[in-house]
PDB file of N, CA, C and O in Angstrom, chain B, residues numbered from 101:
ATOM      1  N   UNK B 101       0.818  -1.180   0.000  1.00  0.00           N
ATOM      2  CA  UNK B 101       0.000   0.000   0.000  1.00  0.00           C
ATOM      3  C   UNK B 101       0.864   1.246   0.000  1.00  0.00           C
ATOM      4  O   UNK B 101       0.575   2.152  -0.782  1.00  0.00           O
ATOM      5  N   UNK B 102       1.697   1.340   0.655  1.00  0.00           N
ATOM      6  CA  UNK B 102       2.862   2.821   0.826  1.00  0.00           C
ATOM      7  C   UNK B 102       3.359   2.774  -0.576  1.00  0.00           C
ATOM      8  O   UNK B 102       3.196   1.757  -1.249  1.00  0.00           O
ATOM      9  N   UNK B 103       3.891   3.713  -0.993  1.00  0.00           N
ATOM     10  CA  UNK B 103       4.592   3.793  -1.897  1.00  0.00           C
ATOM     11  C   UNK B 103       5.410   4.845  -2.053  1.00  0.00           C
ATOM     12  O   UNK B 103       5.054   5.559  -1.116  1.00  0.00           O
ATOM     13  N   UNK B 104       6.272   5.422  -2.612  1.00  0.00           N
ATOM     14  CA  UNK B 104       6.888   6.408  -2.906  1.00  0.00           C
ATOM     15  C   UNK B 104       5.890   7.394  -2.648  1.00  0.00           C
ATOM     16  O   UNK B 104       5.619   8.046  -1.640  1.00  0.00           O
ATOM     17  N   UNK B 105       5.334   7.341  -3.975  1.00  0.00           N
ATOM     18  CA  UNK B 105       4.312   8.282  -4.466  1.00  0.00           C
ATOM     19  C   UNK B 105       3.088   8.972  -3.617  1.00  0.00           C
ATOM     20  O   UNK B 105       2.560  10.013  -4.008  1.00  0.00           O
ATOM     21  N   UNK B 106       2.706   8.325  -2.472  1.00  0.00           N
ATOM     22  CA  UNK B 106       1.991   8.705  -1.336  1.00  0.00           C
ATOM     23  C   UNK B 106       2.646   9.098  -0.648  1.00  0.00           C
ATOM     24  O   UNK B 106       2.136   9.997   0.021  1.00  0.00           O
ATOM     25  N   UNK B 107       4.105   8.775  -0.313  1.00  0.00           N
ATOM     26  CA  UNK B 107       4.530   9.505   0.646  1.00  0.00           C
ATOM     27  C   UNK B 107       5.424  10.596   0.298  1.00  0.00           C
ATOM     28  O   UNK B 107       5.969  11.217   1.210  1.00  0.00           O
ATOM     29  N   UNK B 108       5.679  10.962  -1.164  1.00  0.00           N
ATOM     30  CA  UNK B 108       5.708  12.194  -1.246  1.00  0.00           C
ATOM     31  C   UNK B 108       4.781  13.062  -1.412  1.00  0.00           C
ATOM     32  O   UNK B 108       4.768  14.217  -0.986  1.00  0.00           O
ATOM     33  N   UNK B 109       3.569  12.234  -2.367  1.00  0.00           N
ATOM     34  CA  UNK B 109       2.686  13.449  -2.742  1.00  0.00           C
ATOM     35  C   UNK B 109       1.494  14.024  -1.527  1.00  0.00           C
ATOM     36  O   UNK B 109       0.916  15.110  -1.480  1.00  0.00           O
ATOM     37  N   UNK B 110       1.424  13.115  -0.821  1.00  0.00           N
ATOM     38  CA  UNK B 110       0.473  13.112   0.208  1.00  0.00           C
ATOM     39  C   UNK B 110      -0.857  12.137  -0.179  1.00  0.00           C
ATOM     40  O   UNK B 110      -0.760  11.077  -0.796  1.00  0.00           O
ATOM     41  N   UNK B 111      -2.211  12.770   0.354  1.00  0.00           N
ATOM     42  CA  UNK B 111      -3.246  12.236   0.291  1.00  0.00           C
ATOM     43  C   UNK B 111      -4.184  13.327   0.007  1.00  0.00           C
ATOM     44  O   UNK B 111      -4.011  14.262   0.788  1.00  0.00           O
ATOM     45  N   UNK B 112      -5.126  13.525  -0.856  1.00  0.00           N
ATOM     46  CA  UNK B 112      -6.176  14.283  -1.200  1.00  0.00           C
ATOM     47  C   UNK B 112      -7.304  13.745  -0.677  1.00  0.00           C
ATOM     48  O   UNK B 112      -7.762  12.965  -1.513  1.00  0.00           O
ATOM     49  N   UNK B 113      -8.025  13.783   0.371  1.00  0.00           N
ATOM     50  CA  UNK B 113      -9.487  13.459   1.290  1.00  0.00           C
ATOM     51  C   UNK B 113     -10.510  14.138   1.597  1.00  0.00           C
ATOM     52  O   UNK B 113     -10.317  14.961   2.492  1.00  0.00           O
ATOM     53  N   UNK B 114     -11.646  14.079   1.124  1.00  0.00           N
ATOM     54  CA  UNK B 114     -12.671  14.636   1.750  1.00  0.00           C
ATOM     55  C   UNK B 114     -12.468  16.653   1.414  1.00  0.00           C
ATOM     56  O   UNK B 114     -12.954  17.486   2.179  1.00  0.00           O
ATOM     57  N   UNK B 115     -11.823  16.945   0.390  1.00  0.00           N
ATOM     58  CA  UNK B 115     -11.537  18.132   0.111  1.00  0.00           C
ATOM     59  C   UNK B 115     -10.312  18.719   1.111  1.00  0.00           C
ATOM     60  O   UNK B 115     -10.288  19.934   1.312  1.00  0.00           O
ATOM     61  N   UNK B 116      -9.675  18.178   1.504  1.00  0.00           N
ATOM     62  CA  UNK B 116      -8.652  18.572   2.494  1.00  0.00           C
ATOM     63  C   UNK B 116      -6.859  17.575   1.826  1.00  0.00           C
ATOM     64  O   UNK B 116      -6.796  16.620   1.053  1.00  0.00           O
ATOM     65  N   UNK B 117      -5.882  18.208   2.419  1.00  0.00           N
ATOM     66  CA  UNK B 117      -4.552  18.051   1.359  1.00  0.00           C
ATOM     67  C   UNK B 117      -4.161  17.313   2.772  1.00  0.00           C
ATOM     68  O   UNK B 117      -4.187  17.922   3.842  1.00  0.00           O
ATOM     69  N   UNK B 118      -3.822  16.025   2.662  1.00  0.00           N
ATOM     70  CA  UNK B 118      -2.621  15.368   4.043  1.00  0.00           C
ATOM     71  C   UNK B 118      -1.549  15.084   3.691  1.00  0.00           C
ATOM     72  O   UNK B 118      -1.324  14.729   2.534  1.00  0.00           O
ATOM     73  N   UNK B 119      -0.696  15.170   4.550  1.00  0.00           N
ATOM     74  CA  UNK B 119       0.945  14.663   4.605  1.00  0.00           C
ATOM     75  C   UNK B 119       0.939  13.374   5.021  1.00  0.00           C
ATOM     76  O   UNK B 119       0.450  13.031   6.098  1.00  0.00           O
ATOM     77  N   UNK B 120       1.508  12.542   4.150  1.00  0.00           N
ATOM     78  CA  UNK B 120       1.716  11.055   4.527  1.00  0.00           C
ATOM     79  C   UNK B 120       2.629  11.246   5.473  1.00  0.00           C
ATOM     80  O   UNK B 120       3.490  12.111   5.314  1.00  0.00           O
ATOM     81  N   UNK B 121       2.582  10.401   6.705  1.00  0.00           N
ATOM     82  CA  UNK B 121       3.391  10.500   8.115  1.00  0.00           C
ATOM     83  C   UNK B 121       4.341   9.166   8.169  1.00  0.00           C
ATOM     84  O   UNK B 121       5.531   9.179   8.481  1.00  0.00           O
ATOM     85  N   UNK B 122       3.428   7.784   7.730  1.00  0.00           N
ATOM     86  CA  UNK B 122       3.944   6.457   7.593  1.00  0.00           C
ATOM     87  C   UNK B 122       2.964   5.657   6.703  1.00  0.00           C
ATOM     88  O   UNK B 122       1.764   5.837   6.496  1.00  0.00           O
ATOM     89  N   UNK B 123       3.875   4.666   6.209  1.00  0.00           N
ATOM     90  CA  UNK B 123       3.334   4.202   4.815  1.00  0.00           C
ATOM     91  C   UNK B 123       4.146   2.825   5.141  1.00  0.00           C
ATOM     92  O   UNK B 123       5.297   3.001   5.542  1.00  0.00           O
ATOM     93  N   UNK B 124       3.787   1.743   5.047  1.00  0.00           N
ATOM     94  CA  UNK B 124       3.679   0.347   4.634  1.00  0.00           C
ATOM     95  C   UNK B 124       3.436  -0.597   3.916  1.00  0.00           C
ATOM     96  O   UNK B 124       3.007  -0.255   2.814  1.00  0.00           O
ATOM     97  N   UNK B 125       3.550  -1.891   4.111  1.00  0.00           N
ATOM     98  CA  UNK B 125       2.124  -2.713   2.980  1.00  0.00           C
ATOM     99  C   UNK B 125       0.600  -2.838   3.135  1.00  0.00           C
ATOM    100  O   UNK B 125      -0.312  -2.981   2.320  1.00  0.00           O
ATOM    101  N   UNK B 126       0.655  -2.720   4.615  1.00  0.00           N
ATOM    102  CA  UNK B 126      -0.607  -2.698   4.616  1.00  0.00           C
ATOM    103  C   UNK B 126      -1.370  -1.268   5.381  1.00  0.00           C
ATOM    104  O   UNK B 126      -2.567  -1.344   5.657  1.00  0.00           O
ATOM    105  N   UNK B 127      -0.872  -0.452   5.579  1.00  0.00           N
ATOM    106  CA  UNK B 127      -1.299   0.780   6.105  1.00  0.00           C
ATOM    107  C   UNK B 127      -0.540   2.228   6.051  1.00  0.00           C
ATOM    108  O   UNK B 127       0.659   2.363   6.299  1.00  0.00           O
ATOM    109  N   UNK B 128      -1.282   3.119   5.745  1.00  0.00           N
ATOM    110  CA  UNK B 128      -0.928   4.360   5.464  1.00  0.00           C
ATOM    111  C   UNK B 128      -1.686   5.284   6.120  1.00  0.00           C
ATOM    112  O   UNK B 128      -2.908   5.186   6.237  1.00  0.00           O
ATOM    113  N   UNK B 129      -0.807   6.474   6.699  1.00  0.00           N
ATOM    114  CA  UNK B 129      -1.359   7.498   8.129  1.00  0.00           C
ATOM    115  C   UNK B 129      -0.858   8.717   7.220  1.00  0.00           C
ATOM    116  O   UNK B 129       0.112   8.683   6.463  1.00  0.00           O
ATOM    117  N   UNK B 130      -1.891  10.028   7.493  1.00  0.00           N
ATOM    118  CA  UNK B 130      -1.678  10.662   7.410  1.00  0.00           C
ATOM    119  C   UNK B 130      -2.050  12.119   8.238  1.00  0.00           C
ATOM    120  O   UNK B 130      -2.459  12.173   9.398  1.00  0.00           O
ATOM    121  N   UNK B 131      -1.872  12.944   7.596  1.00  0.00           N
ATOM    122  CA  UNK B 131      -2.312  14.300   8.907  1.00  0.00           C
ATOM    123  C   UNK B 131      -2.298  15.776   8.176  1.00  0.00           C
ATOM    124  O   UNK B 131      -1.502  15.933   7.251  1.00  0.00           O
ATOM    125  N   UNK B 132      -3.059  16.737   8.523  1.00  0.00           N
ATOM    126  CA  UNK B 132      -3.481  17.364   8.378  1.00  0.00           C
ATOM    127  C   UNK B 132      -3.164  18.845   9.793  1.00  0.00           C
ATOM    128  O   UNK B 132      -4.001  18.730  10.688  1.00  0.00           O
ATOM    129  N   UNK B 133      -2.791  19.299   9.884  1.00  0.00           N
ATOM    130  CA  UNK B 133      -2.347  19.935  11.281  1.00  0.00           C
ATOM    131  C   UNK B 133      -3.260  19.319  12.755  1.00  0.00           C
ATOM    132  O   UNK B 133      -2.597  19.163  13.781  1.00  0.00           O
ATOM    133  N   UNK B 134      -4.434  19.068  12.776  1.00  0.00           N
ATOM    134  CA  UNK B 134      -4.671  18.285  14.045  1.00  0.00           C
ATOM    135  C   UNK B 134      -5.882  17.230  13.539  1.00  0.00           C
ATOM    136  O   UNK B 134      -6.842  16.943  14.254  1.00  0.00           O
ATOM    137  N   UNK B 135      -5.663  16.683  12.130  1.00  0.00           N
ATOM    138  CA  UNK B 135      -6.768  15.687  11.844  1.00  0.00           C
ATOM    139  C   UNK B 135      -6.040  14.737  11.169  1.00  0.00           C
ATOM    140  O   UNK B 135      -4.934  15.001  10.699  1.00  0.00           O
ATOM    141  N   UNK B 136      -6.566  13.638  11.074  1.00  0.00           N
ATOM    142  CA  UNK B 136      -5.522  12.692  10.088  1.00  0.00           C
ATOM    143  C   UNK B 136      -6.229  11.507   9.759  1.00  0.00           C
ATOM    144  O   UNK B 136      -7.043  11.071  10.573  1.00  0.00           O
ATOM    145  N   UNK B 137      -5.961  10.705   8.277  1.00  0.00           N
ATOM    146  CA  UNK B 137      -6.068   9.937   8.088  1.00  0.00           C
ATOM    147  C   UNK B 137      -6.107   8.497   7.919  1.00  0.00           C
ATOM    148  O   UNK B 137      -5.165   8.207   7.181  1.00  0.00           O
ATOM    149  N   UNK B 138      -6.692   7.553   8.224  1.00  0.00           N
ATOM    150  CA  UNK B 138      -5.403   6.145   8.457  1.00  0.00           C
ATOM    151  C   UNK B 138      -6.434   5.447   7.778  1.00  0.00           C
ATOM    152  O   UNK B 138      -7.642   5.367   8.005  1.00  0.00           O
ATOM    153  N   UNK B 139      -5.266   4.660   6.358  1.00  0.00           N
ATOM    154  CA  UNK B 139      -5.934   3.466   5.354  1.00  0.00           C
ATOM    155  C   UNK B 139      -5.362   2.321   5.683  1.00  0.00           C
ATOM    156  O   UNK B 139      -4.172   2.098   5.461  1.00  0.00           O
ATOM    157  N   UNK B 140      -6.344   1.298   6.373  1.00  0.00           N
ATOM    158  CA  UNK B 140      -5.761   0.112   6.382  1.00  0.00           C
ATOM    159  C   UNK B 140      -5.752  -1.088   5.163  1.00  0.00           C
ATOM    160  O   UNK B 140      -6.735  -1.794   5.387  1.00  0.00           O
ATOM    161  N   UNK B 141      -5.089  -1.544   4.073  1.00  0.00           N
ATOM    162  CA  UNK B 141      -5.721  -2.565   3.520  1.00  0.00           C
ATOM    163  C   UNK B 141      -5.770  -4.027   4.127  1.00  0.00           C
ATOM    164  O   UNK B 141      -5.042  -4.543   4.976  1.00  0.00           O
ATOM    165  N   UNK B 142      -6.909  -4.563   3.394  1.00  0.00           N
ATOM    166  CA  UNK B 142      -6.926  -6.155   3.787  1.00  0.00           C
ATOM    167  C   UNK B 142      -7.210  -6.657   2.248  1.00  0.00           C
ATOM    168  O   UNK B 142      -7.224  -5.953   1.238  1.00  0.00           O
ATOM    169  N   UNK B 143      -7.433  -8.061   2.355  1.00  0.00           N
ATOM    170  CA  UNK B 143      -7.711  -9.162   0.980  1.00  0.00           C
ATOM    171  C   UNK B 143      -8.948  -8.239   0.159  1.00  0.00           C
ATOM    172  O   UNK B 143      -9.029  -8.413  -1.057  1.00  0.00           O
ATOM    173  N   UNK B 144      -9.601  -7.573   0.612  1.00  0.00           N
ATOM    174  CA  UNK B 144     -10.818  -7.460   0.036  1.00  0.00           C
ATOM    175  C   UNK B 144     -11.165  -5.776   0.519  1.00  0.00           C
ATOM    176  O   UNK B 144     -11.891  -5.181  -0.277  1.00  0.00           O
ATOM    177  N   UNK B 145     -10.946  -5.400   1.101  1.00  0.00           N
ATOM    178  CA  UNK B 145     -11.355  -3.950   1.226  1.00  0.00           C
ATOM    179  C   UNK B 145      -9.878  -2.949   1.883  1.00  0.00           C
ATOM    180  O   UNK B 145      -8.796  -3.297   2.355  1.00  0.00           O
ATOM    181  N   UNK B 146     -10.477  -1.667   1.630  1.00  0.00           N
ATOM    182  CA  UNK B 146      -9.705  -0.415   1.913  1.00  0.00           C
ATOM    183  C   UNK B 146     -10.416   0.445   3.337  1.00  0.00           C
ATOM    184  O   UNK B 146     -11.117   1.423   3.075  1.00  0.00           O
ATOM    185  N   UNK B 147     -10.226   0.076   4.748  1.00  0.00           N
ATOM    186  CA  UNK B 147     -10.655   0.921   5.224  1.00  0.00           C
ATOM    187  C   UNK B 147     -10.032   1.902   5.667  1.00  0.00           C
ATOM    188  O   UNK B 147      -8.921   1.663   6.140  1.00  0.00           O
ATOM    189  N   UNK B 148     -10.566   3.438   5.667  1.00  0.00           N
ATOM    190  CA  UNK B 148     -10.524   4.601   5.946  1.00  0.00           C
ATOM    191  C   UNK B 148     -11.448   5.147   7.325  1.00  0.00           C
ATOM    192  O   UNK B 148     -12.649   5.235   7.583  1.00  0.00           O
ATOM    193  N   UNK B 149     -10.422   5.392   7.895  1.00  0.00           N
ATOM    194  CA  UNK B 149     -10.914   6.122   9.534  1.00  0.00           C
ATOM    195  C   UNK B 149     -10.107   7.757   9.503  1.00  0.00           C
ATOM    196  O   UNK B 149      -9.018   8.039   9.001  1.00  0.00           O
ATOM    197  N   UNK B 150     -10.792   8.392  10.013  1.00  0.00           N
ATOM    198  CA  UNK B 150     -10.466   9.745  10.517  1.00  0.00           C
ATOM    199  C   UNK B 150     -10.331  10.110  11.848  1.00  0.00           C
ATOM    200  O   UNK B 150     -10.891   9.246  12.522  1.00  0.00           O
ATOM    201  N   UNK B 151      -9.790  11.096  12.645  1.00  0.00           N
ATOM    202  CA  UNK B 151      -9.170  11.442  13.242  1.00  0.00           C
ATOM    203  C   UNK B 151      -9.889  13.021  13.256  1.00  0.00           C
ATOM    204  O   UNK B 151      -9.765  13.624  12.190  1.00  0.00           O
ATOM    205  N   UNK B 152     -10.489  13.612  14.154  1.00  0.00           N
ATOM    206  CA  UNK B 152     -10.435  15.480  14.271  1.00  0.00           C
ATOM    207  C   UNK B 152      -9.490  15.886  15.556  1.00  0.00           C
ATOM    208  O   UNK B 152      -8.875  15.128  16.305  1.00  0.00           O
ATOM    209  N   UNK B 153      -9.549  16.959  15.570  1.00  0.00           N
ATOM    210  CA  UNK B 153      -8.806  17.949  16.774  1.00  0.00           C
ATOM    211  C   UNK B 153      -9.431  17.604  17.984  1.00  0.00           C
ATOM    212  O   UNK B 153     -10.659  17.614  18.078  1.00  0.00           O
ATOM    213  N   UNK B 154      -8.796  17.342  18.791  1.00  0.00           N
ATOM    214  CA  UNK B 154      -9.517  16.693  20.022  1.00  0.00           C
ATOM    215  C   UNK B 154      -9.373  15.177  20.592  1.00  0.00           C
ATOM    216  O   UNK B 154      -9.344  14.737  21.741  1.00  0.00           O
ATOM    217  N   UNK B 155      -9.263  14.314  18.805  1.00  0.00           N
ATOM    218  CA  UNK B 155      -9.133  13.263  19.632  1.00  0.00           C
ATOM    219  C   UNK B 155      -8.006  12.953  19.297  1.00  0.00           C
ATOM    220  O   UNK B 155      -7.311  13.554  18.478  1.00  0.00           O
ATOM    221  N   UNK B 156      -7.545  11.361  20.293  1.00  0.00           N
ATOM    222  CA  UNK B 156      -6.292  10.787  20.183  1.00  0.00           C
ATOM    223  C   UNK B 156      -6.048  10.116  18.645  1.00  0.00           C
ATOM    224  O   UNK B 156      -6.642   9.063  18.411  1.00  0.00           O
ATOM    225  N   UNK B 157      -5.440  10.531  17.900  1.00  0.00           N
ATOM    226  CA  UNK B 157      -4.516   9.434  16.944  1.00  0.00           C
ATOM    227  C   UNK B 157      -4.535   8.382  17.118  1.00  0.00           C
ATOM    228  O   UNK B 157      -5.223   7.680  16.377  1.00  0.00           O
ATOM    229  N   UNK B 158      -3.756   7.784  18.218  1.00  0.00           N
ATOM    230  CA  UNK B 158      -3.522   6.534  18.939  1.00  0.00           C
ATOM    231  C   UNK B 158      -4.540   5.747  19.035  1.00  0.00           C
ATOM    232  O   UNK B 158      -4.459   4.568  18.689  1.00  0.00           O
ATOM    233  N   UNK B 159      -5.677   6.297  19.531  1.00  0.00           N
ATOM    234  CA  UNK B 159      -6.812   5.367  19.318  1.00  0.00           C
ATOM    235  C   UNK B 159      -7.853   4.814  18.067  1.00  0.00           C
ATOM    236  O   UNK B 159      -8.580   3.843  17.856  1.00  0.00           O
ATOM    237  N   UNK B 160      -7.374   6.280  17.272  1.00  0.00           N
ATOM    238  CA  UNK B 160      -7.674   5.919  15.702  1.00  0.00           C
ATOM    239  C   UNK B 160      -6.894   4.785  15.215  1.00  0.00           C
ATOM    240  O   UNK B 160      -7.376   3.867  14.551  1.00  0.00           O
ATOM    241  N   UNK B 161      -6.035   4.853  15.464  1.00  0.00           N
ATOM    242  CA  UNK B 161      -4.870   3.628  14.630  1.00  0.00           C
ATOM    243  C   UNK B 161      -4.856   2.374  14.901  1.00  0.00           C
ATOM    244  O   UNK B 161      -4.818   1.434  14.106  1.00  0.00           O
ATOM    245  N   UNK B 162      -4.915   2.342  17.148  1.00  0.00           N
ATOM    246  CA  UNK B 162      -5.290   1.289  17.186  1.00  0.00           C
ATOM    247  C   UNK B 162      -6.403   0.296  16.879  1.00  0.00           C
ATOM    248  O   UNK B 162      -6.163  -0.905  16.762  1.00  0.00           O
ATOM    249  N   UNK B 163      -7.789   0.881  16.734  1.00  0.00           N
ATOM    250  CA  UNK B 163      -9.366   0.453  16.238  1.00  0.00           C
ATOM    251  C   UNK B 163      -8.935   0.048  14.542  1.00  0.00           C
ATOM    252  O   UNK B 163      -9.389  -1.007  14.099  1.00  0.00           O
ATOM    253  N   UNK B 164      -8.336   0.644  13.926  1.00  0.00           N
ATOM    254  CA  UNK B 164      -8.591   0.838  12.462  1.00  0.00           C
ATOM    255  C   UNK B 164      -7.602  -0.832  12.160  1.00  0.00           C
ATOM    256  O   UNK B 164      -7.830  -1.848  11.504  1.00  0.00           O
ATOM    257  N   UNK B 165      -6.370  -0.319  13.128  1.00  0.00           N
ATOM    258  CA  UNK B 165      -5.425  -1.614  12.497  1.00  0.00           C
ATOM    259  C   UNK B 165      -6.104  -2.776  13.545  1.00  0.00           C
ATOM    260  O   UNK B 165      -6.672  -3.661  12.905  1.00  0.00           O
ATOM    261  N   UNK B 166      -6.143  -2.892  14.492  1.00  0.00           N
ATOM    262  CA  UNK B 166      -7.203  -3.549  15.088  1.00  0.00           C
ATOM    263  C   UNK B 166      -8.335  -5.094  13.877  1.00  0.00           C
ATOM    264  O   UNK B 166      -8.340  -6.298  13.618  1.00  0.00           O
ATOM    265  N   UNK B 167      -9.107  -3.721  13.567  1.00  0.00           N
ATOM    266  CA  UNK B 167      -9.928  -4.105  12.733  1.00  0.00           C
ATOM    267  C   UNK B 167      -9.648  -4.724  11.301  1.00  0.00           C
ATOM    268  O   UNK B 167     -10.247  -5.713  10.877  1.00  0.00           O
ATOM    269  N   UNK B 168      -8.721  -4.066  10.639  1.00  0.00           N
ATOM    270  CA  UNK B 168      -8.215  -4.748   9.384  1.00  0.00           C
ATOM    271  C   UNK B 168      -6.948  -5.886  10.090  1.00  0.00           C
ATOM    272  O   UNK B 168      -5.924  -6.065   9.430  1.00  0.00           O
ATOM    273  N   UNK B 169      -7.071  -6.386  11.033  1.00  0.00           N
ATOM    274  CA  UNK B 169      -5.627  -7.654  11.301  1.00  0.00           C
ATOM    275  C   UNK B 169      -7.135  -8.614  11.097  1.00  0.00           C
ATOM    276  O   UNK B 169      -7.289  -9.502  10.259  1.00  0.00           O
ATOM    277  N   UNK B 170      -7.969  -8.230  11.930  1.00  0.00           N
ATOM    278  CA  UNK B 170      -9.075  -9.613  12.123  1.00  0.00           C
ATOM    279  C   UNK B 170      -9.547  -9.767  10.648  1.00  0.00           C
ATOM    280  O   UNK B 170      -9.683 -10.904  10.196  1.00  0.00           O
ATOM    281  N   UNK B 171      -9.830  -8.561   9.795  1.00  0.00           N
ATOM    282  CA  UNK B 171     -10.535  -9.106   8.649  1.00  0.00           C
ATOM    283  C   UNK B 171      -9.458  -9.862   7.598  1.00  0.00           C
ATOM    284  O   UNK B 171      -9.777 -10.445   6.562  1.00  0.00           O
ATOM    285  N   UNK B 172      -8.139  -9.703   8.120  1.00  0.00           N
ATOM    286  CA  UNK B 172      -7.346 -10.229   6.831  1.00  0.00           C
ATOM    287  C   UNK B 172      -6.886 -11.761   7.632  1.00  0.00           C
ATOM    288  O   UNK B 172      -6.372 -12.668   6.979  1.00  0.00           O
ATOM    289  N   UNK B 173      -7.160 -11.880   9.135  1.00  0.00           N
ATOM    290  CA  UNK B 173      -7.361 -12.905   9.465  1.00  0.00           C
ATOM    291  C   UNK B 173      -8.331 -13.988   9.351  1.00  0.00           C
ATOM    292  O   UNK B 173      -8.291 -15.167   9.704  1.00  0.00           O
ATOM    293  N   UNK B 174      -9.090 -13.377   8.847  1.00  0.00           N
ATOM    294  CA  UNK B 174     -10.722 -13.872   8.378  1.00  0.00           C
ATOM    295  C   UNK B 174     -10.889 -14.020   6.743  1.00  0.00           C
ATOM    296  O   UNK B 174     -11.911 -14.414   6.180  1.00  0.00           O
ATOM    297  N   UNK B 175     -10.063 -13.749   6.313  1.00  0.00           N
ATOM    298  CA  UNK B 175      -9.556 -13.791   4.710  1.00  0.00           C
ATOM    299  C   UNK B 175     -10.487 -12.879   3.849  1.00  0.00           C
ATOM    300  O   UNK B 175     -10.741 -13.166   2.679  1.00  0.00           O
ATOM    301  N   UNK B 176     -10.975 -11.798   4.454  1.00  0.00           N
ATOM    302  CA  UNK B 176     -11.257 -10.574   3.751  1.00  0.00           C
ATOM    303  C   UNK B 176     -10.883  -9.419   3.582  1.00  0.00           C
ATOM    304  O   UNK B 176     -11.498  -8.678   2.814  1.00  0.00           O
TER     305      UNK B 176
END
């Protein structure tokens, strides 16, 4: 999923410009001055969670990757 190319060019979301922060095979974070993005892939889908001002990151990342380990454990 990371690639060069995301992590230079960033991420275009929801009408807003992010800075790729970390990039992998299977997940890519990004941010926005206090909002951010995180794409997890699995076998079968792309999920996308957000992040606003206020809340923790940390808990975005953990729910999101969380969630895409079980579905790619589940072979989706």
């Amino acid at each position: 999923m990371g690639s060069c190319h995301s992590q230079r060019e960033g991420l275009y979301f929801k009408e807003k410009d992010y800075k790729c922060v970390r990039a992998d095979d299977y997940s890519l974070y990004a941010k926005n001055e206090n909002t951010g993005v995180i794409v997890v892939k699995t076998h079968l889908y792309l999920l996308v969670a957000t992040y606003s001002e206020g809340m923790y990151p940390s808990v975005c990342v953990e729910a999101t990757e969380k969630l895409g380990d079980y579905l790619r454990r589940k072979g989706n």
